[in-house]
PABA-461616 format. One line per 5 residues: their letters; for each residue x, y, z of C-alpha. Coordinates in pm, whole numbers, plus 32768, in hexadecimal, padded with zeros to 4 digits. Layout:
BEGIN
a	X/Y/Z ~ ...
***
This chain:
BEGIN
xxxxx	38D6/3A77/DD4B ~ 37CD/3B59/DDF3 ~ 378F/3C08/DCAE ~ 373D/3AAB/DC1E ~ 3661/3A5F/DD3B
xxxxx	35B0/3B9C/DCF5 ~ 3596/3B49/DB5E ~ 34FB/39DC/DBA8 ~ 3423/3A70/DCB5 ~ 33A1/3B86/DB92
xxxxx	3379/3A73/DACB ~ 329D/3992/DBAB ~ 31AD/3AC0/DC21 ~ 316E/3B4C/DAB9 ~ 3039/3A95/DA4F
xxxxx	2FC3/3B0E/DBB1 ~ 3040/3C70/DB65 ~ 2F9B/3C54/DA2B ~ 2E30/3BDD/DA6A ~ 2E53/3CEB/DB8B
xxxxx	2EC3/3E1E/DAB8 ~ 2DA7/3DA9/D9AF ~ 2C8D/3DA4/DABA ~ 2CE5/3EC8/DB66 ~ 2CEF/3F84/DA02
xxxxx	2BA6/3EFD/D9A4 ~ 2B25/3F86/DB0B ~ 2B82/40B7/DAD3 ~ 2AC9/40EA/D9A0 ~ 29A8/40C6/DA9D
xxxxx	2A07/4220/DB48 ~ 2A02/42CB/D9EF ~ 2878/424B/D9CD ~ 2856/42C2/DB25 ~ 2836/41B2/DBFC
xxxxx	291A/4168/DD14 ~ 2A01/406A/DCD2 ~ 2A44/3FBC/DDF7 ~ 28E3/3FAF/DE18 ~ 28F1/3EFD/DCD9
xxxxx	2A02/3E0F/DD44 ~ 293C/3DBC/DE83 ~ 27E1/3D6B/DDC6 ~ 28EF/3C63/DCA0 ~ 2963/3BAD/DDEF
xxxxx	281F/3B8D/DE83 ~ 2781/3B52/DD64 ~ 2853/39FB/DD20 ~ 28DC/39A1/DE41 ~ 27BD/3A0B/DF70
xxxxx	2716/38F7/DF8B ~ 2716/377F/DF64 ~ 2616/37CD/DE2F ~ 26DC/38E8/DD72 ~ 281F/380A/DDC6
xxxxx	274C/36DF/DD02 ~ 26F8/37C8/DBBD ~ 286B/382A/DBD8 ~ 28E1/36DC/DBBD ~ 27AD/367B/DAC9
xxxxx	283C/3797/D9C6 ~ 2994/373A/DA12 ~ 2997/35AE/D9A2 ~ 2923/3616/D841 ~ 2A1D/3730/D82D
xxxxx	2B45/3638/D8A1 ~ 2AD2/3541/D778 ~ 2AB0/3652/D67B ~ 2C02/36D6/D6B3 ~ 2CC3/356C/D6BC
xxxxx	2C0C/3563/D54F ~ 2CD0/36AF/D4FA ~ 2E26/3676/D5AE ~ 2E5C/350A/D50E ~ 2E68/358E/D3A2
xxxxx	2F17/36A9/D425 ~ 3008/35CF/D4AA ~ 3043/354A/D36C ~ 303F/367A/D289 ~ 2EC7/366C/D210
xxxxx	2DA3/378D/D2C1 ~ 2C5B/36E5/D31C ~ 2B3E/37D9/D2C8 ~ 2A3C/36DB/D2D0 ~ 2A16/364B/D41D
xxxxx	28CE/3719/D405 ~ 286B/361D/D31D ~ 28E3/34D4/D391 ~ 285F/3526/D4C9 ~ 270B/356B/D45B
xxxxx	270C/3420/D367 ~ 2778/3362/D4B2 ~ 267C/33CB/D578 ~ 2586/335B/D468 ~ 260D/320E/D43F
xxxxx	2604/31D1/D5B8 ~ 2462/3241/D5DD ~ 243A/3174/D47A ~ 24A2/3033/D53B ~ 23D5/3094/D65A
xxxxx	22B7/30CD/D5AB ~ 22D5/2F84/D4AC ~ 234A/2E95/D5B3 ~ 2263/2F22/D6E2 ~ 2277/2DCA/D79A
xxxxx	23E7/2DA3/D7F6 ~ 2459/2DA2/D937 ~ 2559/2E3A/D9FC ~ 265D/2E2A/DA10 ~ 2674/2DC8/D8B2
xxxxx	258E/2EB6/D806 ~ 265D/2FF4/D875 ~ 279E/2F46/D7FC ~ 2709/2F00/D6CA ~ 267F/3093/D6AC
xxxxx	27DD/30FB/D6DB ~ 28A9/3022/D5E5 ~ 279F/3093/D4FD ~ 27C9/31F5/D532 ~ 293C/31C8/D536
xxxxx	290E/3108/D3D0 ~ 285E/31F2/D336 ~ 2949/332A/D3BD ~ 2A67/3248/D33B ~ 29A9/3203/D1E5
xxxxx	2982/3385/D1A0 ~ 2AE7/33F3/D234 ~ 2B65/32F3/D13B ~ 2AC8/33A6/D017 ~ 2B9E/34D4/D00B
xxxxx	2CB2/3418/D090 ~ 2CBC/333E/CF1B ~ 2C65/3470/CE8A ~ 2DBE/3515/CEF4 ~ 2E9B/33E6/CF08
xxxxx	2E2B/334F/CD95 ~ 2D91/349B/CCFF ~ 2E6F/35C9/CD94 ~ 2D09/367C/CDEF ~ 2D4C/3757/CF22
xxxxx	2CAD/36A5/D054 ~ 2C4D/382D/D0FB ~ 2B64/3844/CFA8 ~ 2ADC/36F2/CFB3 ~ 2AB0/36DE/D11E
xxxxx	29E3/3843/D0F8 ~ 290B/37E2/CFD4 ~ 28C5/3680/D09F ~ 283D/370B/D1C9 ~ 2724/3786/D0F0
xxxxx	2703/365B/D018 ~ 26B9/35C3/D1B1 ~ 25CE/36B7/D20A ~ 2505/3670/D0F3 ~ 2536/350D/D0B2
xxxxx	24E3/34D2/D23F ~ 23CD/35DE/D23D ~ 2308/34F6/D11A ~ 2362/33C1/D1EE ~ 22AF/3469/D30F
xxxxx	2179/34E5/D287 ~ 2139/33DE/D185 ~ 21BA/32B1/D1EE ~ 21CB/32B8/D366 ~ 20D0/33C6/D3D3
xxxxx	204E/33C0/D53A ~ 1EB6/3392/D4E0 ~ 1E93/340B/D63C ~ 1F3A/3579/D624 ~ 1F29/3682/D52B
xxxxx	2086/36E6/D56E ~ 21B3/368D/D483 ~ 2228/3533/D527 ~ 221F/33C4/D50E ~ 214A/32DF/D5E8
xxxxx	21F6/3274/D72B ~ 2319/315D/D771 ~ 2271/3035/D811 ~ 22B3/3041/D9B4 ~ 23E4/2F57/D99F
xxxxx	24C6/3068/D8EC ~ 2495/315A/D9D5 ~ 25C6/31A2/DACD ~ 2536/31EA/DC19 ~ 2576/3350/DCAF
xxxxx	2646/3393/DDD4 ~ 254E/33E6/DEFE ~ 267F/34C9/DF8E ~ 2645/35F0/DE75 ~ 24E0/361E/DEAB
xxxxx	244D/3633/DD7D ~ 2576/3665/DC94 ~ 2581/3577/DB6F ~ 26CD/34D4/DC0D ~ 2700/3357/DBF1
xxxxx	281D/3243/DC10 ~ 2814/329D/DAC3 ~ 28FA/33D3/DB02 ~ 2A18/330A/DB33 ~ 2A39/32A5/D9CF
xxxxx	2AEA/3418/D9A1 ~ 2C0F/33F1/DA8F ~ 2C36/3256/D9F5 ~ 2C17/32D2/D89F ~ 2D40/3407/D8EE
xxxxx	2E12/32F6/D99B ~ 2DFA/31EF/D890 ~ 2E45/3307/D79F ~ 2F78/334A/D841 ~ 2FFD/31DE/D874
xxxxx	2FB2/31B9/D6EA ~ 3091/3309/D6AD ~ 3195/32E6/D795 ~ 31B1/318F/D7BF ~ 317D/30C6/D656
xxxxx	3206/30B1/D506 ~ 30D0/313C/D481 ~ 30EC/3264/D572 ~ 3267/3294/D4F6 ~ 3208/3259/D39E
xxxxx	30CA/3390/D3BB ~ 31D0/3466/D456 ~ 32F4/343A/D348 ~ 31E4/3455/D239 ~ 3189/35C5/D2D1
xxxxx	32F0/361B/D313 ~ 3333/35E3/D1DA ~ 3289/353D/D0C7 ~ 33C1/34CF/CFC7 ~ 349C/3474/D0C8
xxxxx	33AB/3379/D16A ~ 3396/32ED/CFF4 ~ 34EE/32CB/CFEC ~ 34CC/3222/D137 ~ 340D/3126/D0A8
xxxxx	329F/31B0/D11C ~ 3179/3195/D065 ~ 311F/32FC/D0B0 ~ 2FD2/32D6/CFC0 ~ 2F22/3190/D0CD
xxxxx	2FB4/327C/D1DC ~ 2EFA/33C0/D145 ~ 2DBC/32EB/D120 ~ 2DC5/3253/D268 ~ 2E05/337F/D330
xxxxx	2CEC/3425/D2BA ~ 2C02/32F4/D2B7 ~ 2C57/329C/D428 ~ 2C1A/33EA/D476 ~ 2AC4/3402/D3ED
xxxxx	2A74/32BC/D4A0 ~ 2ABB/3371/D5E6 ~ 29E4/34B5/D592 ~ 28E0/33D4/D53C ~ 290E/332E/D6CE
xxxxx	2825/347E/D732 ~ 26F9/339F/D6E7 ~ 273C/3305/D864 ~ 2750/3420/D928 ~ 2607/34A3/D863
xxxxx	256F/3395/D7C2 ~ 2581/32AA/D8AA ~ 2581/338E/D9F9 ~ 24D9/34CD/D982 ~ 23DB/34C4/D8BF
xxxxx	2377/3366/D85E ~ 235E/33C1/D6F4 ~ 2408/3487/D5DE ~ 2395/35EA/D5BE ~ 23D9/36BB/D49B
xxxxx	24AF/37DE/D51C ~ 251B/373F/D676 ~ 268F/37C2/D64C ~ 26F2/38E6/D6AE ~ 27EE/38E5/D5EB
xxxxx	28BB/37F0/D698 ~ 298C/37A6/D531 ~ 29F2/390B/D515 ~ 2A3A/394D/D67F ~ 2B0F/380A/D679
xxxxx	2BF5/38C5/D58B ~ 2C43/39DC/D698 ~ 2C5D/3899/D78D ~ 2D69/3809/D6C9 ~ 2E1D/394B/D66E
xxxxx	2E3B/39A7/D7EC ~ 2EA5/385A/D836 ~ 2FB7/386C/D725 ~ 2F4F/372A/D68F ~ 2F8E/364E/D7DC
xxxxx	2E87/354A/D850 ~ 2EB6/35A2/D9C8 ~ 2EC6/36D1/D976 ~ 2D7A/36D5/D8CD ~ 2CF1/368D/DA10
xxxxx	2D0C/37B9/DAD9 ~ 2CCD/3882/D9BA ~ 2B8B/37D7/D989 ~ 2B3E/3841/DAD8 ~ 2B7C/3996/DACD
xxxxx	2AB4/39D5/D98F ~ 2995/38E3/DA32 ~ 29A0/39C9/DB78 ~ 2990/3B0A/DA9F ~ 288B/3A6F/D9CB
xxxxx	27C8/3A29/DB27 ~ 281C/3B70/DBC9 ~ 27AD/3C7F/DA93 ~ 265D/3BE9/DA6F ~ 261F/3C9D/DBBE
xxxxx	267F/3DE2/DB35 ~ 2536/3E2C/DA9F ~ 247D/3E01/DB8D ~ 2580/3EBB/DCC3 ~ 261A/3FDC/DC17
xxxxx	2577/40F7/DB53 ~ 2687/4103/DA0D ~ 2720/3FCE/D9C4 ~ 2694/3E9F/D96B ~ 2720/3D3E/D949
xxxxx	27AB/3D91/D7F3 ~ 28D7/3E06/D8E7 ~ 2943/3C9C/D8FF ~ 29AC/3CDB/D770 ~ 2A7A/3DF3/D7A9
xxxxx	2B0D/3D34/D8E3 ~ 2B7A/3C3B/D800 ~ 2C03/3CEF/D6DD ~ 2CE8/3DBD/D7D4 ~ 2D80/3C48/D88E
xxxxx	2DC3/3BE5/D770 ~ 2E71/3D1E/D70A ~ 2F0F/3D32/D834 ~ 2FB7/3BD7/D829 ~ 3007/3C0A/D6A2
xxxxx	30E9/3D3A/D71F ~ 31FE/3C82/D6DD ~ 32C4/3DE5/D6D2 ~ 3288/3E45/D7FA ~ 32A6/3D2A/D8CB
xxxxx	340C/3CEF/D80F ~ 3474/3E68/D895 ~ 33D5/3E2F/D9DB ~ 3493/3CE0/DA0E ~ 35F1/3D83/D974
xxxxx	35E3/3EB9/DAA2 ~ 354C/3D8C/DBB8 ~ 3698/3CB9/DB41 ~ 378C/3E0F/DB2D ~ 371E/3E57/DCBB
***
């Protein structure tokens, strides 16, 4: 009985343990460069958490982050890898300025409803592409997804300068949304770009996870992942499931437009990601495919994000490319599936 105890107890504090051992790993390759690295670990918190301003950025980097990984973890979930949320994300954010910009005289609260199902269409649109592509054609959605994110840039690059162009900058961006699609900012956060419009992470993870957990559809996804055949047998149309998992899941990258289209900047700007699609991927991976758990992973990776850009500025050699190598060793760390089996076996044999 207490070794049991000791084995579920393991078991819940690993993805702690984990995230812990990869930080303090990634820290310590601060000490080789010659900085000190609680030093380091002092100017990530600060950074990101200090103030009511860095906790705004924090939270700023984090909604994209959360949306961007639910867009990986639902194919995951059902046996497909989403390397285009880069992509559907940047057509989204597109679609939502385009309506801004075409239909300036809306009103709220209309007009950033109407941004938003427009980003989410047009996310959903080009999630659905490679999602046919495998389900009717056998093409591998991680080599469609790839090639489409630069079929976006470009496509939404000639949209921007040609068709939408701001007259009044000679940066690469559209003109503004008209005043009724813009989400006002949160006083609170100072000057952070935060809005109301943050919430739509933590209701898009939730509804995620009632569709998964709780629907036919969501048992259907998971039994097409598990495994393919046998949901056929089961009677599943694993080809509609393939296409919808990765079409709902570009809708959702392409929800980014809010938090930056609509909060942000007021515009699309070519190059306004900082990679959000690819970080998502280390989102989801941490989070092990799970909707809530996509949450706190977003967070961390948002705080990190926050925290390094300090680093050039406060330290002599390391710069905010330290937030990479952070990454890659979490998510090394909780992929130790060999060690965390050994460490649980001697925890249970106590």
């Amino acid at each position: 009985m207490r070794n049991e105890k000791t084995r579920k107890l393991l078991v819940f504090a690993q993805p702690f343990l984990s995230v812990l051992l990869g930080l303090l790993l990634g820290v310590m390759v601060t000490w080789f460069a010659g900085e000190n690295p609680f030093n380091v670990l002092k100017i990530l918190f600060v950074s990101a958490f200090a103030s009511r301003y860095d906790f705004g950025m924090t939270l700023f980097y984090t909604a994209p982050l959360v949306l961007t990984g639910l867009a990986v973890a639902i194919p995951f979930r059902a046996g497909l890898f989403n390397i285009g949320a880069e992509g559907q994300l940047t057509v989204g954010a597109l679609a939502a300025a385009a309506v801004g910009v075409l239909f300036p005289h809306v009103t709220w609260p209309l007009a950033p409803l109407l941004a938003a199902t427009a980003a989410f269409g047009a996310g959903f649109l080009w999630g659905a592409i490679p999602g046919y592509l495998r389900a009717k054609r056998g093409s591998h959605e991680v080599i469609n997804t790839i090639m489409l994110n630069f079929v976006a840039a470009g496509l939404t690059s000639w949209v921007t300068l040609y068709l939408l162009k701001n007259p009044a900058s000679q940066n690469p961006e559209t003109a503004h949304v008209g005043a009724g699609y813009l989400v006002e900012r949160l006083a609170w956060f100072d000057d952070a770009p935060v809005s109301w419009a943050l919430l739509i992470a933590p209701i898009v993870a939730g509804t995620v996870w009632v569709i998964l957990s709780k629907t036919v559809f969501g048992f259907e996804l998971r039994s097409v992942g598990q495994s393919e055949s046998a949901a056929r047998a089961g009677g599943v149309n694993s080809k509609r499931i393939q296409i919808l998992a990765m079409a709902i899941a570009g809708g959702i990258a392409g929800l980014v437009a809010v938090p930056e289209v609509l909060t942000n900047s007021g515009n699309f700007k070519i190059g306004f990601s900082p990679d959000y699609g690819f970080i998502g991927i280390a989102v989801a991976l941490l989070a092990r495919g799970k909707p809530l758990g996509v949450l706190a992973a977003a967070l961390l990776f948002g705080a990190l994000h926050k925290g390094t850009g300090s680093l050039d500025l406060e330290t002599d050699h390391v710069t905010r490319d330290l937030s990479l190598i952070l990454q890659a060793l979490v998510i090394l760390s909780v992929a130790a599936e060999g060690f965390w089996r050994k460490l649980l076996n001697k925890g249970a044999a106590i």
